[in-house]
C-alpha positions as CSV (number, residue, x, y, z in Angstrom):
1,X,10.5,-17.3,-36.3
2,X,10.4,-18.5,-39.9
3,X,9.9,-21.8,-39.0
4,X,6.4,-20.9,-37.6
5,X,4.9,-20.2,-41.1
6,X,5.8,-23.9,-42.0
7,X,4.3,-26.1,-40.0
8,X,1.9,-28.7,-40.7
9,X,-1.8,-27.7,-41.9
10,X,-2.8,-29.1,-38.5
11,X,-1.2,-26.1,-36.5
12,X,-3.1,-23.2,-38.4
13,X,-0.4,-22.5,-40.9
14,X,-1.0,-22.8,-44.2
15,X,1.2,-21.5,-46.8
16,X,-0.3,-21.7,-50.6
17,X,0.0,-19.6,-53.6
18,X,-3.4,-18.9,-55.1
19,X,-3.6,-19.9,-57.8
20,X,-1.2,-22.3,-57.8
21,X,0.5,-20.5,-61.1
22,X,2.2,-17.3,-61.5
23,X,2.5,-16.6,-57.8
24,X,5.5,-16.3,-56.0
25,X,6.5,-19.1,-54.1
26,X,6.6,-19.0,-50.6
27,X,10.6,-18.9,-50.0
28,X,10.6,-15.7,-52.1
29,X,8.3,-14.5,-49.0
30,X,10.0,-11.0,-47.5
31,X,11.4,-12.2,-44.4
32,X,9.4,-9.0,-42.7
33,X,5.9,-10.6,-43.8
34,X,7.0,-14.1,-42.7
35,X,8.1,-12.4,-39.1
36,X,4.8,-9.8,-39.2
37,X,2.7,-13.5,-39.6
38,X,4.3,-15.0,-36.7
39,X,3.8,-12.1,-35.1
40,X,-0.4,-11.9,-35.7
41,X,-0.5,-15.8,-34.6
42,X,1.1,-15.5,-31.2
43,X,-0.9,-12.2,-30.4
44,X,-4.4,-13.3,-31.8
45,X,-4.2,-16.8,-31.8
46,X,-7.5,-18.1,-33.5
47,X,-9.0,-15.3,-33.4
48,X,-6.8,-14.4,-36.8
49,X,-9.0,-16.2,-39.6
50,X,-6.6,-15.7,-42.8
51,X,-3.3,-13.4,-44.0
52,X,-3.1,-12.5,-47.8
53,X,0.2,-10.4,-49.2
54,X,-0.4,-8.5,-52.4
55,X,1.1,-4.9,-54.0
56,X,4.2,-4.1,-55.2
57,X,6.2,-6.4,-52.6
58,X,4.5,-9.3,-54.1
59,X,4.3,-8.3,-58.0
60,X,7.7,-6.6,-58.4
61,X,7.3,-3.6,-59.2
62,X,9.9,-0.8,-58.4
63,X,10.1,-2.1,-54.7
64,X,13.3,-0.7,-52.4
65,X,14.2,-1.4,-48.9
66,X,11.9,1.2,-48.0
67,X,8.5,-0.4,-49.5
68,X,6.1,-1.7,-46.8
69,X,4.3,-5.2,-47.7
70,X,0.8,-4.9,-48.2
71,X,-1.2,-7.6,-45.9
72,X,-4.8,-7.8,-45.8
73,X,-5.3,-9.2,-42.4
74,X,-8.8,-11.4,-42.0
75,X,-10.3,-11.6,-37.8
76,X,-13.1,-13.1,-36.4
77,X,-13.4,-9.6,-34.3
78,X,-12.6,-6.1,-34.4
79,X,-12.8,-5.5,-30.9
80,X,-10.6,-8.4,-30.0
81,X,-7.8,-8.0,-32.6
82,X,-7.2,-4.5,-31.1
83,X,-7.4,-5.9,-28.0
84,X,-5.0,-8.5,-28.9
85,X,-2.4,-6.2,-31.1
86,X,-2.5,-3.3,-29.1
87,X,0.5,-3.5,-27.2
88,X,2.4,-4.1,-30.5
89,X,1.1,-1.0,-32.6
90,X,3.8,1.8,-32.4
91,X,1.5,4.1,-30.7
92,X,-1.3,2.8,-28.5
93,X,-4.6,3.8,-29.0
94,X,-8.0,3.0,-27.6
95,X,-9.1,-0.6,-29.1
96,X,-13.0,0.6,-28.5
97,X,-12.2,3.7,-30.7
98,X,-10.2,1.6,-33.6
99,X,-12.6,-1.6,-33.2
100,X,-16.0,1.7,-34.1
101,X,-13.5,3.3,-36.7
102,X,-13.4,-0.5,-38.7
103,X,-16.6,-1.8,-38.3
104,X,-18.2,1.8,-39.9
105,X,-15.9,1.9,-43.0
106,X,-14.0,-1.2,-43.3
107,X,-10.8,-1.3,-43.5
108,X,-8.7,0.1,-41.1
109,X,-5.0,0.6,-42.2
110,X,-2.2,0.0,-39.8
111,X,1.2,0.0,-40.0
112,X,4.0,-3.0,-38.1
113,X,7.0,-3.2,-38.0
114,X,8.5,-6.7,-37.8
115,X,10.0,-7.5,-34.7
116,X,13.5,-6.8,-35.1
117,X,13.0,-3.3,-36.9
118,X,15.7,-3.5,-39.5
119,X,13.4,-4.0,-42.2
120,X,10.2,-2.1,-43.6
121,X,7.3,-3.4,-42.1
122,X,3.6,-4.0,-43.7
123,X,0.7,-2.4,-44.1
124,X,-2.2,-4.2,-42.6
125,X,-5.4,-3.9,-43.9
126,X,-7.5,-5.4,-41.0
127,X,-10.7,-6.8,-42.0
128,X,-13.6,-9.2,-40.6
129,X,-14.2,-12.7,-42.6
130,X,-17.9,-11.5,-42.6
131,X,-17.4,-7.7,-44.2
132,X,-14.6,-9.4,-46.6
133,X,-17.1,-12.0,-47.6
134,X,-19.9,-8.5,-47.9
135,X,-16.8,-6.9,-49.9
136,X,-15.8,-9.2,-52.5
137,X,-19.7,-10.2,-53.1
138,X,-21.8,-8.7,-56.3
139,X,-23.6,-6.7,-53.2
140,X,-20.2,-4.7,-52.4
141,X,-20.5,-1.3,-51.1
142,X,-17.5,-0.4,-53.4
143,X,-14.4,-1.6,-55.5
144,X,-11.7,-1.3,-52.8
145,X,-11.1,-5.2,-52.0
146,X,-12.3,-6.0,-55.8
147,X,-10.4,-4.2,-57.3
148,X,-7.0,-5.3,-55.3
149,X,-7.7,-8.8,-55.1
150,X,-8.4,-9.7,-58.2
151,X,-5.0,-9.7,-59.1
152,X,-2.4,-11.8,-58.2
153,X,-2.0,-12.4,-54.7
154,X,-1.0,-14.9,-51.9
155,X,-2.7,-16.6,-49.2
156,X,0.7,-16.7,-46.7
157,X,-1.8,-17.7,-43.9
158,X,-4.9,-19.3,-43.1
159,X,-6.6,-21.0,-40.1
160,X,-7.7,-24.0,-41.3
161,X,-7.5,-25.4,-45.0
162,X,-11.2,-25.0,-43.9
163,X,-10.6,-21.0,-44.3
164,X,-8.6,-21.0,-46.8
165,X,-10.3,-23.0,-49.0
166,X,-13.8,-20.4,-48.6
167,X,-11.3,-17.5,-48.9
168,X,-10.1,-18.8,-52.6
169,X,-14.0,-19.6,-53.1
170,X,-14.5,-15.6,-52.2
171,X,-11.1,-14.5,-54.6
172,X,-12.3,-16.7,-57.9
173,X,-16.1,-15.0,-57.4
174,X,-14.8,-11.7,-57.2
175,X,-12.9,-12.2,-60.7
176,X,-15.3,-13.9,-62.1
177,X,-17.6,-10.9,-61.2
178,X,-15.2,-8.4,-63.7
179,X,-17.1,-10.2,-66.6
180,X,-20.6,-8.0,-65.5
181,X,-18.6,-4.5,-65.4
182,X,-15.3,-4.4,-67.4
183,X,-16.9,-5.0,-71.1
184,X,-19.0,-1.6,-70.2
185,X,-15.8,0.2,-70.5
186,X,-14.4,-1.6,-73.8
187,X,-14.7,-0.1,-76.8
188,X,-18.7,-1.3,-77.5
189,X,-18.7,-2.8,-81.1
190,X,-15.2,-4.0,-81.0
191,X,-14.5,-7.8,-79.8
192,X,-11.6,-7.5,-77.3
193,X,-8.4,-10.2,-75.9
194,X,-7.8,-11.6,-72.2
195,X,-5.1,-8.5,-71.7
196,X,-7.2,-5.7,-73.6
197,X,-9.9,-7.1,-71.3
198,X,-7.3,-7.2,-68.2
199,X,-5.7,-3.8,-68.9
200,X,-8.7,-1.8,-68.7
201,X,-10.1,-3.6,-65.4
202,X,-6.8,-2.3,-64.1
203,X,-7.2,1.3,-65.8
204,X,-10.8,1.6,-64.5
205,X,-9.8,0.0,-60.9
206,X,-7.2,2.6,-59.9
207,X,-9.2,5.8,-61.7
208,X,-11.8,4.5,-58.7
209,X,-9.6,6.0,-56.1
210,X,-7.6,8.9,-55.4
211,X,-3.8,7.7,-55.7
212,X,-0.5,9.0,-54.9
213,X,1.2,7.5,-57.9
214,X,1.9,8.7,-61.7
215,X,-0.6,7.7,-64.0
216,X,2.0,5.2,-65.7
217,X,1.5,3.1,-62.5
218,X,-1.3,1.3,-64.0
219,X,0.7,0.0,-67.0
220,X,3.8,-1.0,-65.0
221,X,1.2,-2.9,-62.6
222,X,-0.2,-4.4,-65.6
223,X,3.0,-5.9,-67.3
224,X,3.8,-7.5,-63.9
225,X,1.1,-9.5,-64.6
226,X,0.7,-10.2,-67.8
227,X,1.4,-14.3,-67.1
228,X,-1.4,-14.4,-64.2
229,X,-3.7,-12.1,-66.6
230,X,-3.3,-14.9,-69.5
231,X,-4.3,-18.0,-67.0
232,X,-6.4,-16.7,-65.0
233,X,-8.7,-14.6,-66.7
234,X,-8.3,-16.8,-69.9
235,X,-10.7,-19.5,-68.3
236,X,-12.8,-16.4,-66.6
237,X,-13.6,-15.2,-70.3
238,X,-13.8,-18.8,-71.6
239,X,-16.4,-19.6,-68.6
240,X,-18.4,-16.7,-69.2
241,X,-19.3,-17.8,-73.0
242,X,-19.6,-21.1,-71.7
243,X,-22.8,-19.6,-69.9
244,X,-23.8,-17.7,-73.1
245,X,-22.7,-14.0,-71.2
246,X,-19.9,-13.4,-73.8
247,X,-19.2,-14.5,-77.9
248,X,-16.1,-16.5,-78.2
249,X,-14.5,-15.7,-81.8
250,X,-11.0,-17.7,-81.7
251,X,-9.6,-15.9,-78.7
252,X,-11.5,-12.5,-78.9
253,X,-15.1,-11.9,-77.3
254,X,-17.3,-9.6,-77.0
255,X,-21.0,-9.4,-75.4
256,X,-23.7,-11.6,-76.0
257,X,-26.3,-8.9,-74.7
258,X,-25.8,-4.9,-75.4
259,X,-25.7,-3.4,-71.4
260,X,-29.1,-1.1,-71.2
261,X,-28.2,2.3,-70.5
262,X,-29.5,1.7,-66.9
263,X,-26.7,-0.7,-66.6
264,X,-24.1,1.5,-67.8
265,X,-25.8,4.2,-65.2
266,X,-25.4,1.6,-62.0
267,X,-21.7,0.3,-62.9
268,X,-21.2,4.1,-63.2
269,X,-22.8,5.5,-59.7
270,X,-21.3,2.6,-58.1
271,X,-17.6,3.5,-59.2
272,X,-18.4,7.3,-58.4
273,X,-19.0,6.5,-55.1
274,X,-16.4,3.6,-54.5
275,X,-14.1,6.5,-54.8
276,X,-16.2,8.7,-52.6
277,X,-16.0,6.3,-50.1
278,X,-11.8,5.6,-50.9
279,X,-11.6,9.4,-50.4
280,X,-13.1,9.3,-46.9
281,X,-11.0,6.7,-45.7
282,X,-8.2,8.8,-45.9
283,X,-9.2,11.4,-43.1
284,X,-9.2,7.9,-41.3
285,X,-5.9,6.9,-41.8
286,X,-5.0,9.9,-40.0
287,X,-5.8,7.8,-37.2
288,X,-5.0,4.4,-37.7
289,X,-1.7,4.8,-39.6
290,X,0.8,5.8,-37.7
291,X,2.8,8.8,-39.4
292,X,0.9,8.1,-42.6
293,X,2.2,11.6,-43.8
294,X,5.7,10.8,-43.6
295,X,4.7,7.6,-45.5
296,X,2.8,9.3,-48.4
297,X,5.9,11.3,-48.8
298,X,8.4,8.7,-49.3
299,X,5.7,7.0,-51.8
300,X,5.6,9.9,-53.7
301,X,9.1,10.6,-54.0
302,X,10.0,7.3,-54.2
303,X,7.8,7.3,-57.5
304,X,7.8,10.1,-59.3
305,X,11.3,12.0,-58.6
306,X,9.6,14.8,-57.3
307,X,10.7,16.1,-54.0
308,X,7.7,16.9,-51.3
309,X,8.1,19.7,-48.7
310,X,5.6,19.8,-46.0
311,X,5.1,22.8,-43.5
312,X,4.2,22.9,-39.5
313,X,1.0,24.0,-40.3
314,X,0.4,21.1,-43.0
315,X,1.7,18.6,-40.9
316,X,-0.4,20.1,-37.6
317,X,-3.8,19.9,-39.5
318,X,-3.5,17.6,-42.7
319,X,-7.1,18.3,-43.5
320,X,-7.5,21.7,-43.7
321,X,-4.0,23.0,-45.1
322,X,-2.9,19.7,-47.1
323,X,-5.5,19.3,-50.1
324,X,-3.9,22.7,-52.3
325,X,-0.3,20.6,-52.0
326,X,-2.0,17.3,-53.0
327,X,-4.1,19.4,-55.5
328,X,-0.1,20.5,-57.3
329,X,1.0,17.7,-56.5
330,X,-1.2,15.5,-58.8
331,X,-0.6,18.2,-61.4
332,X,2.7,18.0,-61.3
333,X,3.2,14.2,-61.5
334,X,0.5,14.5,-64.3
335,X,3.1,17.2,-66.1
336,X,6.5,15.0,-65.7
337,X,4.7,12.0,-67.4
338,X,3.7,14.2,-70.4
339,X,7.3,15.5,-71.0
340,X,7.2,19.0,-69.0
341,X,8.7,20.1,-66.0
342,X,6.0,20.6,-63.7
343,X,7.5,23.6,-62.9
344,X,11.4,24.9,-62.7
345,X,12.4,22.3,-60.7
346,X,10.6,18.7,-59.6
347,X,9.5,19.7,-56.3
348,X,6.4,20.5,-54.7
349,X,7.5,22.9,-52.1
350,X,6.0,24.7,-49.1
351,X,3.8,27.4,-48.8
352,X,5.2,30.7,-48.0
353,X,5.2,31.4,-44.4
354,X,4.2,28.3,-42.8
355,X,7.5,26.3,-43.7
């Protein structure tokens, strides 16, 4: 199957890091992904635009055999991409149902395994090219595709050098859009660096959504990126005093223009309810992921250390019993990274007569 993801531009396949620097080339591609592309193509055909791997798998960090590759997976059609991948999802569902589910809060979240099933599959975030375009643009609803694509990432498949060519367009707009938010949460008088400026787009990205991960995560995903920070967002900053919107001084900047409070109030509302909206996804992953629970679990552990016990009646109805544990849970990661033992032991048991 590997050989699929190499053939000529002419066939559909493209392989390209994007940019061309800093990005893993494509033999260091997980075999899984390489096997999970091949896969999409002969089940959707055309009808799959564009494939781009990003996340831990990609950057680095602290992945084991266990981590799933993260795949944003651009259609032309909701309704047809179920209709295509149906068959192939571990548990069938109704691709009316999945196709409604997408459309009214993109994306949906699967999970496939590559063919063989000896390895950890991906998770697919499946996406139209027209509500990608919508979610990368300065009229996003929120920050969830913002905020993950503009770091690194890799374009492992695309349609046409057409497609991926207006994909890169959409990636290089959506960074270059950090410039009207990420000074607003710098320190205001001081002049600021390409990582200063970098590190807190990162800080102010994952506080936008409710995360299973120790708050360390964001500095650990930072340093893996350091290098694609520096090239990157170097000519992003350099562009932007270009057009007079920042003050170069030697290789510091800072605004040309002091943000109106009403400014401050808009980037503010809009990240409030980015994470509203990345909250509400989750009681839709119940659906689309399949045992998303069990996955959550193994994240968490895998993470922080901390052992996760989850009872019948947790597991039966998620969202009624489950918030109090994630509640603790949160709490207690927040307690191991500030030196304490988040309570005797590092565990997060459960409660009392439901076990």
């Amino acid at each position: 199957m590997k050989e699929k993801l190499r053939d000529s531009e002419s066939s559909g396949a493209v392989v390209r890091p994007f940019p061309s620097a800093g990005v893993a080339a494509p033999d260091q591609i997980p075999p899984e992904v390489r096997d999970i592309v091949d896969l999409l193509r002969d089940a959707c055909g055309r009808d799959l635009v564009a494939v781009v791997f990003f996340g831990s798998r990609l950057l680095g960090t602290s992945p084991d055999e266990s981590s799933a590759a993260d795949l944003v997976i651009v259609v032309e059609n909701y309704l047809r991409f179920y209709e295509n991948i149906g068959s192939r999802l571990p548990a069938a569902r109704h691709s009316g149902i999945m196709a409604a589910l997408n459309r009214a809060l993109p994306p949906n979240i699967i999970y496939l395994n590559e063919p063989g099933g000896m390895r950890a599959g991906a998770k697919c975030f499946v996406v139209t090219e027209y509500d990608l375009g919508l979610a990368l643009s300065a009229d996003a609803k929120d920050h969830f595709f913002r905020g993950r694509l503009a770091q690194r990432v890799h374009i492992v498949y695309a349609r046409s050098d057409r497609d991926r060519v207006a994909l890169e367009r959409r990636i290089d707009a959506t960074r270059r859009l950090t410039v009207d938010w990420v000074p607003l949460y710098l320190p205001e008088e001081e002049s600021f660096g390409v990582l200063d400026f970098c590190r807190r787009m990162m800080e102010v990205s994952y506080a936008g959504e409710i995360r299973p991960e120790a708050a360390s995560r964001v500095f650990e995903v930072f340093q893996s990126q350091v290098s694609f920070f520096r090239l990157v967002y170097g000519r992003v900053l350099q562009d932007a005093a270009r057009d007079g919107r920042l003050i170069a001084e030697g290789d510091r900047y800072r605004l040309a223009k002091k943000p109106s409070w009403r400014e401050r109030r808009r980037w503010s509302a809009f990240f409030r309810r980015s994470k509203t909206r990345a909250t509400m996804r989750w009681f839709k992953y119940m659906l689309t992921f399949d045992d998303w629970l069990d996955y959550i679990v193994r994240k968490v552990e895998r993470r922080s250390g901390i052992h996760v016990e989850i009872s019948k009646a947790e597991r039966r109805f998620p969202a009624i019993f489950l918030w109090p544990k994630a509640v603790r849970l949160i709490r207690a990661m927040r307690a191991l990274e500030g030196g304490r033992a988040p309570n005797a032991s590092s565990s997060v048991p459960a409660e009392r007569g439901d076990a």
